[in-house]
Structure formats: structure tokens, C-alpha cells
C-alpha positions as a LaTeX table, in Angstrom:
\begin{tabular}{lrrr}
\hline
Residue & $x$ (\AA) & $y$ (\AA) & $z$ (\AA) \\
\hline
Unk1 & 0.00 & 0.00 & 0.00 \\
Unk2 & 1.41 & 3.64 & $-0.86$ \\
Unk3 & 1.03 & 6.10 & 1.61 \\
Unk4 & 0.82 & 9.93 & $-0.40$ \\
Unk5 & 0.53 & 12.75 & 2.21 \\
Unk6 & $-0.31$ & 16.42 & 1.22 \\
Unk7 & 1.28 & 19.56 & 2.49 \\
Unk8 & $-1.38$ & 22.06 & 2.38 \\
Unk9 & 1.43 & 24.37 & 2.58 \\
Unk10 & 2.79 & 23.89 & $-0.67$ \\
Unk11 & 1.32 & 24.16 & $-4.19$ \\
Unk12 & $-0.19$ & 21.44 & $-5.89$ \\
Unk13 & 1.99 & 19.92 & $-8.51$ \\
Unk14 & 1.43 & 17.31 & $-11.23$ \\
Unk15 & $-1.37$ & 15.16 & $-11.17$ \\
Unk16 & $-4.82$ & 16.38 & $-8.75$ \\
Unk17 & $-5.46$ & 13.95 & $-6.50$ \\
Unk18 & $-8.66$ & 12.04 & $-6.04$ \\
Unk19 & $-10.23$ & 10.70 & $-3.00$ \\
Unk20 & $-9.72$ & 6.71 & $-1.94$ \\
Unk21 & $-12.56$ & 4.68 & $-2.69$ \\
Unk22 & $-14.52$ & 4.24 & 0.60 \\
Unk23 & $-14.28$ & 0.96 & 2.85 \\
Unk24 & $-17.33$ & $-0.93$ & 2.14 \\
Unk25 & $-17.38$ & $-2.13$ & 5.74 \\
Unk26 & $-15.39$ & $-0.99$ & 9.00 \\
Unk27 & $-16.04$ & $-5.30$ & 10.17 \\
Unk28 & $-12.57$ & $-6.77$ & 10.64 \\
Unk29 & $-10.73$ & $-3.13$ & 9.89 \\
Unk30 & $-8.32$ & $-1.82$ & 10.96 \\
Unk31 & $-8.38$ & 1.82 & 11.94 \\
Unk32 & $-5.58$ & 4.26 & 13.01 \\
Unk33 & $-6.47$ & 6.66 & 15.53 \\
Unk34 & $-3.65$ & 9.92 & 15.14 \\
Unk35 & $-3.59$ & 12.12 & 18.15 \\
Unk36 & $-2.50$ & 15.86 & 17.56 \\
Unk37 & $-1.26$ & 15.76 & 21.07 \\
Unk38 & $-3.77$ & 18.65 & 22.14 \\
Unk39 & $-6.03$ & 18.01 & 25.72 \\
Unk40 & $-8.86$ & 15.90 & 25.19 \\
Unk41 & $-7.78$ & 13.96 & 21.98 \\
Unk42 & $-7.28$ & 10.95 & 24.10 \\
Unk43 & $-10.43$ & 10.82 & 25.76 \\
Unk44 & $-12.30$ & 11.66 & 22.55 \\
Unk45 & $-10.41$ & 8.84 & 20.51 \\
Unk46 & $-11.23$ & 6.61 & 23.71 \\
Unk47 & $-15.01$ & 6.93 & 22.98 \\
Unk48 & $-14.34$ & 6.51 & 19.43 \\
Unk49 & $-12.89$ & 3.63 & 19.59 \\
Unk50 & $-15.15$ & 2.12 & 21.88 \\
Unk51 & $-18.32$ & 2.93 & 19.53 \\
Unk52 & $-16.30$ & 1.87 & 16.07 \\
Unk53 & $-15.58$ & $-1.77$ & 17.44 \\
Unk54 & $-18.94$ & $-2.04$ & 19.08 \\
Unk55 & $-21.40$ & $-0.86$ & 16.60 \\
Unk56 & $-18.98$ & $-1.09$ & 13.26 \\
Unk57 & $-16.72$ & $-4.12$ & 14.11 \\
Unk58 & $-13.74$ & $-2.78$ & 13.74 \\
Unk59 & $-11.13$ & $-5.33$ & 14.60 \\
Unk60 & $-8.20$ & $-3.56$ & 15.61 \\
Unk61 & $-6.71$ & 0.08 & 16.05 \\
Unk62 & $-3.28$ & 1.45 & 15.83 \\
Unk63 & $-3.05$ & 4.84 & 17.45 \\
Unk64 & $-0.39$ & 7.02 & 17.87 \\
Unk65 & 0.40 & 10.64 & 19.04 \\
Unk66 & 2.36 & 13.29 & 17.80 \\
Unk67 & 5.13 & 14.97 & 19.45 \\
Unk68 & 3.48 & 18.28 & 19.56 \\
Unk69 & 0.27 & 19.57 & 17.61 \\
Unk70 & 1.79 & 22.91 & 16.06 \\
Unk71 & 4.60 & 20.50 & 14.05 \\
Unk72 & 4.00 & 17.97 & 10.68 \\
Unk73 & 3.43 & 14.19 & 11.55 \\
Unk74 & 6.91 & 12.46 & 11.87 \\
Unk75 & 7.58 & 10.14 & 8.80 \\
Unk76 & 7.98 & 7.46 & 11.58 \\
Unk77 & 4.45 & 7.74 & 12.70 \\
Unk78 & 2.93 & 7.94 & 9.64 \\
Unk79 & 4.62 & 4.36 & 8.44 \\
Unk80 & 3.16 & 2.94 & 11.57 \\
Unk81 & $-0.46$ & 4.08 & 10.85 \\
Unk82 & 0.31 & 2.67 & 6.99 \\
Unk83 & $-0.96$ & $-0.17$ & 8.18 \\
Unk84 & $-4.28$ & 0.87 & 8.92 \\
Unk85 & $-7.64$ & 0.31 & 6.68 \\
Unk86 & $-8.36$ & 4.07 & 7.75 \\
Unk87 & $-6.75$ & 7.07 & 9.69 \\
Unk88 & $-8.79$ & 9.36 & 12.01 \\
Unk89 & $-6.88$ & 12.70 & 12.47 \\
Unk90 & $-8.41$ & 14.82 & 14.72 \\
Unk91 & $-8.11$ & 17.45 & 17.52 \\
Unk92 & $-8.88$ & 18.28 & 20.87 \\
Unk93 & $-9.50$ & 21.12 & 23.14 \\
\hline
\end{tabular}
């Protein structure tokens, strides 16, 4: 699987890029969970997590936190949620 990030910083160059297709089902998935590192990200992915494997099936989650919210995602951390079916990014405050 090829993992192609955008930097919303820079301007778009060569081919547009299109959306992935979406899962037809979250059952068995696996689903990375990417903290910004911000208060309440962890307790929000907590509930998240607990309605996507109850109601949805999802199977397994990877989730991982950034070093600080105001910086890019380490290239580490992003190989490590490669893995995943789907990413959640979100933040909390």
C-alpha cells in the first residue's frame, strides 16, 4: 500500500489527487487513531474507539500521538499508521 501525504502548505503539482474509494465495511478493519497531542484527543479517541468496534466491528486500532500539535506528523508515525484500513486525524480542546 502507498502512503501519499499532502502539504497544504505547498502548491499542488502534477497530477490532482482524487479521494480513496470508501471501505465498504469498517467489520474486521483496521483503523488508526492519530492524536494531535492537544487536551482531550485521548479521551475523545477513547469513545471513538469504543463505539467503532462495538457498533462497526472494527477489529483492531493502531493509534499514535504526535510529538506536539503545532509541528508535521513524523515520517515514523505515519509508516506505523500505513498499516491501517483508515486514519482518524483529529483534535482536541
Amino acid at each position: 500500500m502507498t502512503l501519499r501525504i499532502l502539504d497544504p502548505r505547498q502548491a499542488p503539482q502534477g497530477e490532482a489527487m482524487r479521494m480513496a474509494a470508501p471501505l465498504p465495511s469498517l467489520d474486521g478493519a483496521v483503523v488508526g487513531l492519530l492524536d494531535n497531542a492537544k487536551i482531550g484527543t485521548e479521551r475523545f479517541y477513547d469513545f471513538v474507539e469504543q463505539i467503532l468496534r462495538k457498533e462497526h466491528g472494527v477489529r483492531e486500532f493502531i493509534r499514535r500521538r504526535k510529538p506536539d500539535a503545532s509541528r508535521p506528523v513524523p515520517p515514523q508515525l505515519l509508516a506505523e499508521l500505513s498499516g491501517a484500513d483508515a486514519v482518524v486525524s483529529a483534535i482536541g480542546d
